[in-house]
N, CA and C atoms as an extended XYZ file, in Angstrom:
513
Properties=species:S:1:pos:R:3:atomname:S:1:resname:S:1:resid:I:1 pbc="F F F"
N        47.356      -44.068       45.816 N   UNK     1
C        46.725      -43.192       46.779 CA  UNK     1
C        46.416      -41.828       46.141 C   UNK     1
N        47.129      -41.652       45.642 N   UNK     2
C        46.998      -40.395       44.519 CA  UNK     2
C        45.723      -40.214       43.396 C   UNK     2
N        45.894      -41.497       43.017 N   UNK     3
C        44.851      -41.008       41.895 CA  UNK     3
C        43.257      -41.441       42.636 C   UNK     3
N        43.350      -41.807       43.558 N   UNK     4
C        42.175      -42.148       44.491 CA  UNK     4
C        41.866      -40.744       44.944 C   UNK     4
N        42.490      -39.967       45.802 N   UNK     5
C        42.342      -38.246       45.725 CA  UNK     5
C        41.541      -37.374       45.059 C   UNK     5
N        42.533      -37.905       44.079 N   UNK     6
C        42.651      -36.799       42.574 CA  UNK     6
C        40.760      -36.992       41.981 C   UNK     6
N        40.552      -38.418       42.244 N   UNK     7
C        38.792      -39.039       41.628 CA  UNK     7
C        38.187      -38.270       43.177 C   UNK     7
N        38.261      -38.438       43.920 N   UNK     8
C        37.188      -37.421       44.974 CA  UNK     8
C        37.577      -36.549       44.801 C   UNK     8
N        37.996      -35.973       44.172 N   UNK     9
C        38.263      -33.951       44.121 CA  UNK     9
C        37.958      -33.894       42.643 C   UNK     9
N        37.997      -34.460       41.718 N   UNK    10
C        37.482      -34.004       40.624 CA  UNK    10
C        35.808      -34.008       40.450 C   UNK    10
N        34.697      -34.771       40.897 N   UNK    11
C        33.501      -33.872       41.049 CA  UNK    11
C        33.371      -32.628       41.701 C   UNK    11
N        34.551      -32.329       42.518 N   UNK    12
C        33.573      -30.997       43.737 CA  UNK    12
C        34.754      -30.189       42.769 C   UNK    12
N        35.636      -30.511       42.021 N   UNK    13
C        36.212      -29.411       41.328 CA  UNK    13
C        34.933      -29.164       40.027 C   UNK    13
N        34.548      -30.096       39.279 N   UNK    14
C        33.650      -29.974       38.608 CA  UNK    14
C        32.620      -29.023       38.746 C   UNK    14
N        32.087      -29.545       40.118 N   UNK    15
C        30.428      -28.864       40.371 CA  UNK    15
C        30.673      -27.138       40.875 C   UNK    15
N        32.289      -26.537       41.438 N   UNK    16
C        32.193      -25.668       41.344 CA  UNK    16
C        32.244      -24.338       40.854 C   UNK    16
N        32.815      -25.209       39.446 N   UNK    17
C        32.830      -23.779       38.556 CA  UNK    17
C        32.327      -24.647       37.230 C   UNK    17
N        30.779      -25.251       37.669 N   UNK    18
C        30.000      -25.425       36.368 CA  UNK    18
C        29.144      -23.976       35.397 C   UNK    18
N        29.334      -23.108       36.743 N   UNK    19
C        28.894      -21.242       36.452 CA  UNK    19
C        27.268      -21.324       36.825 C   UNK    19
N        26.525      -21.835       37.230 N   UNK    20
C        25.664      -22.087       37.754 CA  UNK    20
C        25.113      -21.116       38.769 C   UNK    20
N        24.222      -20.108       38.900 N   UNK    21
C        23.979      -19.158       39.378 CA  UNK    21
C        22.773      -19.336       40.049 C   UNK    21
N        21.730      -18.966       41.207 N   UNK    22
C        20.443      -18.474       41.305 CA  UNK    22
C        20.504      -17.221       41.044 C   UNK    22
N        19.051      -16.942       40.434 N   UNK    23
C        18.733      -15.999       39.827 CA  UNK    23
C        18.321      -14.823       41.040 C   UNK    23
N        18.473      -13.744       40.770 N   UNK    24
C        17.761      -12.661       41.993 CA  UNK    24
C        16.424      -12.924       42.131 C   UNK    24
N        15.969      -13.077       43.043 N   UNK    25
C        14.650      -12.554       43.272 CA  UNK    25
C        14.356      -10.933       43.885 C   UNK    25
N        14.969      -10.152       43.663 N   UNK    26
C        14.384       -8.955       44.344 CA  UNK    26
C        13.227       -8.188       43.699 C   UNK    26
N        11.877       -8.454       45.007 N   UNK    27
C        10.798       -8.295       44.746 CA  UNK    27
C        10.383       -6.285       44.667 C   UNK    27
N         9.564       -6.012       44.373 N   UNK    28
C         9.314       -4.383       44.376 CA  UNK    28
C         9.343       -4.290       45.937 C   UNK    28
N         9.337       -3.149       46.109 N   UNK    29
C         9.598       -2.408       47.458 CA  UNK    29
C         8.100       -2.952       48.220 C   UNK    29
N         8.280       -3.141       49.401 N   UNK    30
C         7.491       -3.784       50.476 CA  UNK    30
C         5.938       -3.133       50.472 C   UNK    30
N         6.444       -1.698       50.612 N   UNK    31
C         4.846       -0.366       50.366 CA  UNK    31
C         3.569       -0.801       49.123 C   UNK    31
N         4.599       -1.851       48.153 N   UNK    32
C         3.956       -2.128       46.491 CA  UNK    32
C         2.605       -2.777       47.042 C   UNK    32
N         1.144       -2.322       47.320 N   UNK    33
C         0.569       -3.275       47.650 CA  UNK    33
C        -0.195       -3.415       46.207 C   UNK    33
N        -0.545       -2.325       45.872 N   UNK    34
C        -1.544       -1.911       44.426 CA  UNK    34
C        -0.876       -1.554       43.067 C   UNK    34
N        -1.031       -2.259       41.862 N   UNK    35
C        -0.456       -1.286       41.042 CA  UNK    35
C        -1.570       -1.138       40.199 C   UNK    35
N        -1.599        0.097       39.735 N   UNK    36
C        -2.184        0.755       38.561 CA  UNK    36
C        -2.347        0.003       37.091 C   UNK    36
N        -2.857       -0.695       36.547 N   UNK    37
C        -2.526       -0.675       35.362 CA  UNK    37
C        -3.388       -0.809       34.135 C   UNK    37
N        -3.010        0.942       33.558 N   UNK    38
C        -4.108        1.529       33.073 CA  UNK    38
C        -4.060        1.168       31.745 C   UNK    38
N        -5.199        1.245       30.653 N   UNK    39
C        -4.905        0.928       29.073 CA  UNK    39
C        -3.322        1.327       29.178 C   UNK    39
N        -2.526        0.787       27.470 N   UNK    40
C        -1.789        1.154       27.386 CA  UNK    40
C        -2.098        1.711       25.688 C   UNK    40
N        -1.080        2.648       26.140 N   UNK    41
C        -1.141        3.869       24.297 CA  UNK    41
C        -1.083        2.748       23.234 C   UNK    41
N        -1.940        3.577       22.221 N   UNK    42
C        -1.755        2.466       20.756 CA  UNK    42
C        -1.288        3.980       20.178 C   UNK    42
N         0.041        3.614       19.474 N   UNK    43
C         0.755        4.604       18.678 CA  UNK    43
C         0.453        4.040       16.881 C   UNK    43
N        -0.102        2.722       16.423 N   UNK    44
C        -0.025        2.169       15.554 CA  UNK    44
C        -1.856        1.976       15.115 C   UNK    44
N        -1.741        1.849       14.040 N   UNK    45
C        -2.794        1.827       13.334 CA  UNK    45
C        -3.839        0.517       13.269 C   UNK    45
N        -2.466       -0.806       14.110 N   UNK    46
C        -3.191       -2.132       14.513 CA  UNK    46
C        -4.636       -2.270       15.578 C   UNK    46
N        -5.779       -2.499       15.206 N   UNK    47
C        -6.899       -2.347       15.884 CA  UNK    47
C        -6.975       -2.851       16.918 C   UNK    47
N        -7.078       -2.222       18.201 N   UNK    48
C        -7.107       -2.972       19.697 CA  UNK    48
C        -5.645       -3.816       19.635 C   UNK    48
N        -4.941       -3.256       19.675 N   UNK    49
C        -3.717       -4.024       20.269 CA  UNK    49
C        -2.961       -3.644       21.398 C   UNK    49
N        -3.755       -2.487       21.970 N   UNK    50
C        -3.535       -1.817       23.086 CA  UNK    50
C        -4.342       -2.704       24.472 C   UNK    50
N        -5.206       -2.836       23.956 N   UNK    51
C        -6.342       -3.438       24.610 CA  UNK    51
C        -5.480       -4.828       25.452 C   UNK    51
N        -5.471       -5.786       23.870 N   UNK    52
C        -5.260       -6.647       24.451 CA  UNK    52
C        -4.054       -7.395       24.911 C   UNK    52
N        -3.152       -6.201       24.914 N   UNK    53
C        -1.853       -6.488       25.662 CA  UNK    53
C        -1.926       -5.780       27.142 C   UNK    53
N        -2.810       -4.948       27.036 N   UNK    54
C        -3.118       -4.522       28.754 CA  UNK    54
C        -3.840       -5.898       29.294 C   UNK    54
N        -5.582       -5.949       28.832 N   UNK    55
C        -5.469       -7.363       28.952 CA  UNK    55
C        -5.120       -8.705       29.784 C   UNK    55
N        -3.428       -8.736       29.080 N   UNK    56
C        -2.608       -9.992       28.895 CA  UNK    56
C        -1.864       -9.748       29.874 C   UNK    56
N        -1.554       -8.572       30.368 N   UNK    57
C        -0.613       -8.107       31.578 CA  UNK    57
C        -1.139       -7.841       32.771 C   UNK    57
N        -3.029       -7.615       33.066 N   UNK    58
C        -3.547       -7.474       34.089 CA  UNK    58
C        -3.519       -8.954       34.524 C   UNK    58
N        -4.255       -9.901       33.681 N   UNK    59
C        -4.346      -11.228       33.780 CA  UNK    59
C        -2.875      -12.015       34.789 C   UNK    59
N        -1.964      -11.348       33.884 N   UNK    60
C        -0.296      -12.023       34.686 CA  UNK    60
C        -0.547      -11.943       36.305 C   UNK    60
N        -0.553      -10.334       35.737 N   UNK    61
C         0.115       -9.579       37.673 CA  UNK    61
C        -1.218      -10.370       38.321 C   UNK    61
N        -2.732      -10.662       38.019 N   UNK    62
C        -3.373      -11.159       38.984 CA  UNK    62
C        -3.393      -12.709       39.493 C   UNK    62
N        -2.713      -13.575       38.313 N   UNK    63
C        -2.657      -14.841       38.309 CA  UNK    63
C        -1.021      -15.302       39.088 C   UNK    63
N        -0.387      -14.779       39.134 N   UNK    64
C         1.056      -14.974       39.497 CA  UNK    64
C         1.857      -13.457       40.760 C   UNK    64
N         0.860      -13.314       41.135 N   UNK    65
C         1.384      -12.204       42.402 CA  UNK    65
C        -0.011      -12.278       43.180 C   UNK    65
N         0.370      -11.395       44.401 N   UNK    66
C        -0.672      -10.832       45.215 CA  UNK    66
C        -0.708       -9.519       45.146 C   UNK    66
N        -0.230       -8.962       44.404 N   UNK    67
C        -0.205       -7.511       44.122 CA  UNK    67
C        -1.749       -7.087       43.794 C   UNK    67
N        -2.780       -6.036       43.991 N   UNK    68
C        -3.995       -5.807       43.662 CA  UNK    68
C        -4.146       -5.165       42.760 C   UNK    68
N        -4.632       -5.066       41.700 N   UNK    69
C        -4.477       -4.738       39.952 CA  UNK    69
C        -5.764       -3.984       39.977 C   UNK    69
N        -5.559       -2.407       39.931 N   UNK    70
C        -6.258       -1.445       39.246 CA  UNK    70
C        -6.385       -0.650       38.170 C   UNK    70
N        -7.314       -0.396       37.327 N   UNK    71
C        -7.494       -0.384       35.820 CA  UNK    71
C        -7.174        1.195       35.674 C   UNK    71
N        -7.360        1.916       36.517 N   UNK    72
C        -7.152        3.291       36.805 CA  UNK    72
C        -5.714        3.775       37.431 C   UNK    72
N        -4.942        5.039       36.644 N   UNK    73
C        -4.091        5.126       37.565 CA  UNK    73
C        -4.472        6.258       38.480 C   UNK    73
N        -3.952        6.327       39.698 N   UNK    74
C        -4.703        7.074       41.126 CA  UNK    74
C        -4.335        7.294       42.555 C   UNK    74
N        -4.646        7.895       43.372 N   UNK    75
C        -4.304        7.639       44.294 CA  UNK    75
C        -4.383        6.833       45.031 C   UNK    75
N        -5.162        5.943       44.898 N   UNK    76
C        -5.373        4.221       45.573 CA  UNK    76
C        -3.992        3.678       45.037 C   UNK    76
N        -3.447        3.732       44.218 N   UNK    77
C        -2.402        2.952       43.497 CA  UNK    77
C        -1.123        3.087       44.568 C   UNK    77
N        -0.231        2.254       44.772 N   UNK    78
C         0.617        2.071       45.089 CA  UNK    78
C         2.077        2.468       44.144 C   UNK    78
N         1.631        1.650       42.753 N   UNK    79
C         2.358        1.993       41.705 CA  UNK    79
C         1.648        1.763       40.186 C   UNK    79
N         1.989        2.175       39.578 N   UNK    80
C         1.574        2.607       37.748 CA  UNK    80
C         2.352        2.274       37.058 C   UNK    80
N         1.807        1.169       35.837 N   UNK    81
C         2.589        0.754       34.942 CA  UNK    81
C         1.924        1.061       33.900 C   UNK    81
N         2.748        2.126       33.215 N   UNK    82
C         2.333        2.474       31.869 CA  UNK    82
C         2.843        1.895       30.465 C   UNK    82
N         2.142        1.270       29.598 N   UNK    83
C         2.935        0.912       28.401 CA  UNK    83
C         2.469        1.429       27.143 C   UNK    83
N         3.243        1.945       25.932 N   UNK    84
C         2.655        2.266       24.719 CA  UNK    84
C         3.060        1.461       23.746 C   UNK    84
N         2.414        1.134       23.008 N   UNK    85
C         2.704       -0.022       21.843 CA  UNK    85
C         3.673        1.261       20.503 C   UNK    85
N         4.266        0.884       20.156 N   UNK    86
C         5.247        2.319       19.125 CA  UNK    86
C         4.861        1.566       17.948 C   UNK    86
N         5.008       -0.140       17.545 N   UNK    87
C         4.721        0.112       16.429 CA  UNK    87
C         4.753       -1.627       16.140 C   UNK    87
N         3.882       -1.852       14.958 N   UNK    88
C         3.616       -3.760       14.938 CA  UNK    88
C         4.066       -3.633       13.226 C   UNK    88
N         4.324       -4.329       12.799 N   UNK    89
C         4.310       -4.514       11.758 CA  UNK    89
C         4.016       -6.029       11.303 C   UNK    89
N         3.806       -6.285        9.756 N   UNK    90
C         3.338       -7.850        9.587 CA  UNK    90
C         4.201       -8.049        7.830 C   UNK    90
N         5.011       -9.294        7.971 N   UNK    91
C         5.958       -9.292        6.892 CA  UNK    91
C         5.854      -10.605        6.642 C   UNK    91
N         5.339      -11.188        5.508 N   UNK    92
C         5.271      -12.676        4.745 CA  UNK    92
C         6.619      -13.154        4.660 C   UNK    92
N         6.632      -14.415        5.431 N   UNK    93
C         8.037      -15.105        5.795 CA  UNK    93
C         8.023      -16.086        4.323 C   UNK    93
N         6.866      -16.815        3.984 N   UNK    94
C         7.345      -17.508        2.996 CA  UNK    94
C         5.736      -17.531        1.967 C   UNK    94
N         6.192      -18.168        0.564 N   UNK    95
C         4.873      -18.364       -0.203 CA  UNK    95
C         4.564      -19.202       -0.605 C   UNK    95
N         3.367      -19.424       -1.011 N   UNK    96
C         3.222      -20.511       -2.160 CA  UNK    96
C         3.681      -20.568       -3.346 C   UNK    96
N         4.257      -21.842       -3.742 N   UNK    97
C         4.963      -21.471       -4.970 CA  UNK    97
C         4.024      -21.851       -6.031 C   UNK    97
N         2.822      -22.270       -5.498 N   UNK    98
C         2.057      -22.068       -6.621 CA  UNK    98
C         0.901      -20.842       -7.046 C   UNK    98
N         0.611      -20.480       -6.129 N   UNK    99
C        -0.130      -19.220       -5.923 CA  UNK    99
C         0.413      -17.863       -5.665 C   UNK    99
N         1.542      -17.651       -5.153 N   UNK   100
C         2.416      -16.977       -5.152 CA  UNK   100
C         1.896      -15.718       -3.774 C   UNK   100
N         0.883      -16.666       -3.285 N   UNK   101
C         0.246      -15.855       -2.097 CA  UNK   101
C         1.460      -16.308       -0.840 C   UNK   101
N         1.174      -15.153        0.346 N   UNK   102
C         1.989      -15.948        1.372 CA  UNK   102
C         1.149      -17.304        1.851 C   UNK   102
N         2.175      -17.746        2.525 N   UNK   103
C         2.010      -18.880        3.159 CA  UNK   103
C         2.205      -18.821        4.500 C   UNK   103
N         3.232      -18.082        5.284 N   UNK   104
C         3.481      -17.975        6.438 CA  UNK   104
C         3.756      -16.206        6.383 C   UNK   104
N         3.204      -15.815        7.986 N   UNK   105
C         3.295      -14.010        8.043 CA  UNK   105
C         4.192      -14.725        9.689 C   UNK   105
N         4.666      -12.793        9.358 N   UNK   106
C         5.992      -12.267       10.658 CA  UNK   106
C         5.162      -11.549       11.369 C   UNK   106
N         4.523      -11.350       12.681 N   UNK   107
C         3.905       -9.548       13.011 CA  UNK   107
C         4.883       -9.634       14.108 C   UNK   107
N         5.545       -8.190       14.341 N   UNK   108
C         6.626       -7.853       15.030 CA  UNK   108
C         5.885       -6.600       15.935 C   UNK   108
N         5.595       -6.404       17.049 N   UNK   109
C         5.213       -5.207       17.835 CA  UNK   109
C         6.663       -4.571       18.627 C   UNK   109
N         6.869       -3.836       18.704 N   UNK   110
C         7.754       -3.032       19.535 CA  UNK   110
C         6.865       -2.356       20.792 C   UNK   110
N         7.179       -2.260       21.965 N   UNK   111
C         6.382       -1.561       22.982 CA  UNK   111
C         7.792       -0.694       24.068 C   UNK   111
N         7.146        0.226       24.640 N   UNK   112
C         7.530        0.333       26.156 CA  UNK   112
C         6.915        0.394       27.268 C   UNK   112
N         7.371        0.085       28.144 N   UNK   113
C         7.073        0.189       29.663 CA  UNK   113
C         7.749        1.091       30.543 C   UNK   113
N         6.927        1.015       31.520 N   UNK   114
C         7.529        2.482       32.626 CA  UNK   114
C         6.855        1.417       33.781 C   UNK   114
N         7.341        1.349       35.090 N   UNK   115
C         6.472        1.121       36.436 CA  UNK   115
C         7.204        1.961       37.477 C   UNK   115
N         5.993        3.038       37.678 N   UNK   116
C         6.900        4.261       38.649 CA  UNK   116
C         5.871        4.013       39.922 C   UNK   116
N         6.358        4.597       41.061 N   UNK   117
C         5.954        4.353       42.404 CA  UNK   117
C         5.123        5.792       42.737 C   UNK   117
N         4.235        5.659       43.752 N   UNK   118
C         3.231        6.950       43.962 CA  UNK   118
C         4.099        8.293       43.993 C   UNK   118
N         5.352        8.358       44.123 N   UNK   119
C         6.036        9.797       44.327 CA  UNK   119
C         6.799        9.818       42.696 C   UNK   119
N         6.681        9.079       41.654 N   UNK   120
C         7.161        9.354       40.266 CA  UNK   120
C         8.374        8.657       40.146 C   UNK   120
N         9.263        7.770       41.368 N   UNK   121
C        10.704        7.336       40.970 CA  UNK   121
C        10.367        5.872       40.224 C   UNK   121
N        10.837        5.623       39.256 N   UNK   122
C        11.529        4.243       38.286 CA  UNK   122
C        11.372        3.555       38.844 C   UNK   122
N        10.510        2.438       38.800 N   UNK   123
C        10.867        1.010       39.606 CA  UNK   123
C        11.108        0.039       38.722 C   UNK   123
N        10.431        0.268       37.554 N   UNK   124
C        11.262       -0.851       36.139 CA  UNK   124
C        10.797        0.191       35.238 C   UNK   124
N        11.595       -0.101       34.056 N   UNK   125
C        11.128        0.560       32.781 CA  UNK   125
C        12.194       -0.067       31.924 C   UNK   125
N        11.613        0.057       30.683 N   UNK   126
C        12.092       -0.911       29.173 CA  UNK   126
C        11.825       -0.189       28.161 C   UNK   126
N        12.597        0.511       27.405 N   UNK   127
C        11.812        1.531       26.023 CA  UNK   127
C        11.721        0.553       24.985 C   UNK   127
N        12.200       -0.344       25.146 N   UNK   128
C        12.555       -1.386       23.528 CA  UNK   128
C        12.413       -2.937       23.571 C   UNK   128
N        10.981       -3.469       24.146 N   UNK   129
C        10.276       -4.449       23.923 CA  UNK   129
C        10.066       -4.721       22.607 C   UNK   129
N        10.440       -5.841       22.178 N   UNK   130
C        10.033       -6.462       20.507 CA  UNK   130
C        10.068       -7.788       20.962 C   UNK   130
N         8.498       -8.361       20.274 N   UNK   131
C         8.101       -9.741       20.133 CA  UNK   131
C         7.537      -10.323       18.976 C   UNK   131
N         7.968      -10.975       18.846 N   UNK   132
C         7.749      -11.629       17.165 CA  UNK   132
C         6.435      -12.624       17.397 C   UNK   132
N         5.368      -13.097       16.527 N   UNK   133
C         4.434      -14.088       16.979 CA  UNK   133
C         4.566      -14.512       15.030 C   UNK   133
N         4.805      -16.117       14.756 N   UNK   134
C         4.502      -16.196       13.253 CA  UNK   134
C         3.335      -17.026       12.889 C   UNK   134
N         2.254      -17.144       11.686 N   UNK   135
C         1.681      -17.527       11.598 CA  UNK   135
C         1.436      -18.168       10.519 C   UNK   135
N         0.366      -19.156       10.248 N   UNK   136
C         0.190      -19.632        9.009 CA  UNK   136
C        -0.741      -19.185        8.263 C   UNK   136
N        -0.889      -18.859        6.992 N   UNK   137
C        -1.839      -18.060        6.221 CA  UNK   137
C        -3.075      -19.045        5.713 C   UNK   137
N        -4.130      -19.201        5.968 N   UNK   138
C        -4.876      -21.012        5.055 CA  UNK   138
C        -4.933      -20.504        3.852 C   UNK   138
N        -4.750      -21.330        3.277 N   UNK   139
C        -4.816      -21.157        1.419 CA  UNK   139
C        -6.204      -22.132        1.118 C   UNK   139
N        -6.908      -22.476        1.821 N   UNK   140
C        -8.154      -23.448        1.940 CA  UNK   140
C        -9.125      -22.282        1.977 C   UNK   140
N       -10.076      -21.458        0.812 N   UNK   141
C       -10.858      -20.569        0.780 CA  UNK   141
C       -11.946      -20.608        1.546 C   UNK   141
N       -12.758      -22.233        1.609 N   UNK   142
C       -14.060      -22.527        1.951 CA  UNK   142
C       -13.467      -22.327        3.430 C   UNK   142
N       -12.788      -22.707        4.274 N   UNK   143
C       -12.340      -23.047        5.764 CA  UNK   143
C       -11.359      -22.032        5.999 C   UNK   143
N       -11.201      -20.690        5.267 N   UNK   144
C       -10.738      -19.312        5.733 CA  UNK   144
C       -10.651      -19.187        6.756 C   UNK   144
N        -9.664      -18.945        7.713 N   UNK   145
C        -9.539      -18.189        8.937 CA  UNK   145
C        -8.544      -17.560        9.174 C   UNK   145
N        -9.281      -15.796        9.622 N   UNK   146
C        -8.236      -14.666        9.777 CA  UNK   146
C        -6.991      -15.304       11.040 C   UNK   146
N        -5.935      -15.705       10.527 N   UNK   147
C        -4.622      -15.643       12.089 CA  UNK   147
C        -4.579      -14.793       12.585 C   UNK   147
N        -4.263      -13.563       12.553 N   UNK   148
C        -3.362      -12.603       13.051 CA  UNK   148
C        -3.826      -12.316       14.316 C   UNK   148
N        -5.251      -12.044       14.583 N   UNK   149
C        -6.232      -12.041       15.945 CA  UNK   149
C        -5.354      -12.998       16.693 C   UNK   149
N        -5.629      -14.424       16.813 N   UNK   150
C        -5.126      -15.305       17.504 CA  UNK   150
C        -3.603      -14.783       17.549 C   UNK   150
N        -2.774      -14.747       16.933 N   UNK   151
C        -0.939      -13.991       16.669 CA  UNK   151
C        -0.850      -13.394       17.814 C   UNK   151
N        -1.979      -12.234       17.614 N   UNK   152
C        -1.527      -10.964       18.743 CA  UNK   152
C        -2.060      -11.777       19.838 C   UNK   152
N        -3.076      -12.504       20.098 N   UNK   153
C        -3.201      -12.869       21.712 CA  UNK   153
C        -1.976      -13.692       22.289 C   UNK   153
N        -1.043      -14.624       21.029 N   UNK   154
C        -0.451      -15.378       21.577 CA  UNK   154
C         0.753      -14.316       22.402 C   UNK   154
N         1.265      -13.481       21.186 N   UNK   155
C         2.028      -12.707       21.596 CA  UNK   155
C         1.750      -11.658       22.993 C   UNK   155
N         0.522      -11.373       23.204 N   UNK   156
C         0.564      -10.663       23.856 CA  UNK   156
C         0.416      -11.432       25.138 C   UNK   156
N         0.782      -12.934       25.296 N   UNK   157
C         0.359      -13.511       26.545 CA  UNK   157
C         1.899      -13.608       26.668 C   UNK   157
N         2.941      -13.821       25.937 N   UNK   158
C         4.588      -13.822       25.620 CA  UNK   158
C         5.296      -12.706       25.886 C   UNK   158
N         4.514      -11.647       25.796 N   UNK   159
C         4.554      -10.150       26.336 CA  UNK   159
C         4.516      -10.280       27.849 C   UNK   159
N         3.336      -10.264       28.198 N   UNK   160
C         3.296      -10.407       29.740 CA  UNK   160
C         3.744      -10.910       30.286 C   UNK   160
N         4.120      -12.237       30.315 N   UNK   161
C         4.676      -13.520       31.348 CA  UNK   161
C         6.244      -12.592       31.296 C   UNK   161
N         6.909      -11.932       30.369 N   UNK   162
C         8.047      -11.507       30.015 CA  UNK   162
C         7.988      -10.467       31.015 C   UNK   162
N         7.483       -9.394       30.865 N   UNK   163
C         7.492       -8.467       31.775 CA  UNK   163
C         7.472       -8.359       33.342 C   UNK   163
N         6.290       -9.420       33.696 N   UNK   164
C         6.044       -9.357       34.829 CA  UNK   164
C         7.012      -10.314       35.819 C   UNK   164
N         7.916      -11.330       34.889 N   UNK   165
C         8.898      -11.684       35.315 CA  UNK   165
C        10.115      -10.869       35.602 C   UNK   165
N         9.923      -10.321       34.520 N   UNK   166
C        11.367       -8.414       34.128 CA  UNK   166
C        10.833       -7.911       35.713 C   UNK   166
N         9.720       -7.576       36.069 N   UNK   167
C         9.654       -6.680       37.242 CA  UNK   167
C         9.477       -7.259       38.440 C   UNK   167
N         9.331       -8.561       38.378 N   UNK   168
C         9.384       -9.225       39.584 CA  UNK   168
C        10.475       -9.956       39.708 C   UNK   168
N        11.521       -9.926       39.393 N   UNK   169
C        13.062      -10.701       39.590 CA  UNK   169
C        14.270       -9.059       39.325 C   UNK   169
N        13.744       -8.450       39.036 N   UNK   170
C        14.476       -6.926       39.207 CA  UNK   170
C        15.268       -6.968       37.898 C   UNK   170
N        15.193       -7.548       37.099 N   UNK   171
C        16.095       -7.218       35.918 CA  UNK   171
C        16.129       -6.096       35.019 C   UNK   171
């Protein structure tokens, strides 16, 4: 009789401290109907990478919210999300060992974010965003093609989905 017990209480002992959590959903404040979201700063010498990580983040907030996405920040805005890119860099992960060219590149961007509400208070902010995107270099001269373009879009679509999850689950 005992060990008959002991077998129905060991799943519900199991299932309750498997640590298993739901995640928060706490959404921005109710007033959020509009947000702002204007270029973001290029602090780095990488061409349009400002661009197209604003871009990659208007695209999010309009594809995955009902929030209304303005390119201007203003008084129409509800709230303003500002981001500046601080700095990308690009570092050859591996080479050819016969050419001694790379073979595979690192580009690393660092960014921050701010999303403040029409009276200036914090509603998310992040100073120390870093996303890595790696690529392959062609060593095929005739069928050349620049990566890094494609890199930053991937990254900057890995950027967004990141963020706009960061500010829509309150983390």
């Amino acid at each position: 009789m005992r060990w008959w017990r002991a077998a129905l209480l060991m799943p519900v002992l199991l299932a309750s401290g498997c640590g298993y959590h739901t995640a928060s959903h706490a959404q921005l404040p109710d007033d959020v109907k509009t947000i702002a979201v204007p270029a973001f700063v290029n602090l780095t010498n990488t061409y349009r990478i400002e661009q197209t990580l604003t871009a990659s983040v208007v695209r999010e907030f309009t594809t995955r919210t009902r929030y209304h996405v303005l390119n201007v920040a203003g008084e129409a805005a509800d709230a303003t999300l500002l981001g500046t890119v601080l700095s990308t860099s690009s570092t050859p992960l591996t080479y050819n060992s016969t050419t001694g060219q790379a073979a595979s590149v690192l580009i690393v961007v660092s960014m921050k974010v701010s999303l403040t509400d029409r009276k200036g208070s914090v509603l998310y902010q992040n100073p120390s965003y870093l996303f890595r995107e790696q690529y392959e270099v062609s060593q095929d001269l005739a069928s050349f093609f620049e990566e890094d373009s494609p890199a930053f879009r991937r990254l900057s679509q890995d950027f967004a989905r990141t963020l706009v999850s960061n500010i829509l689950e309150g983390f």
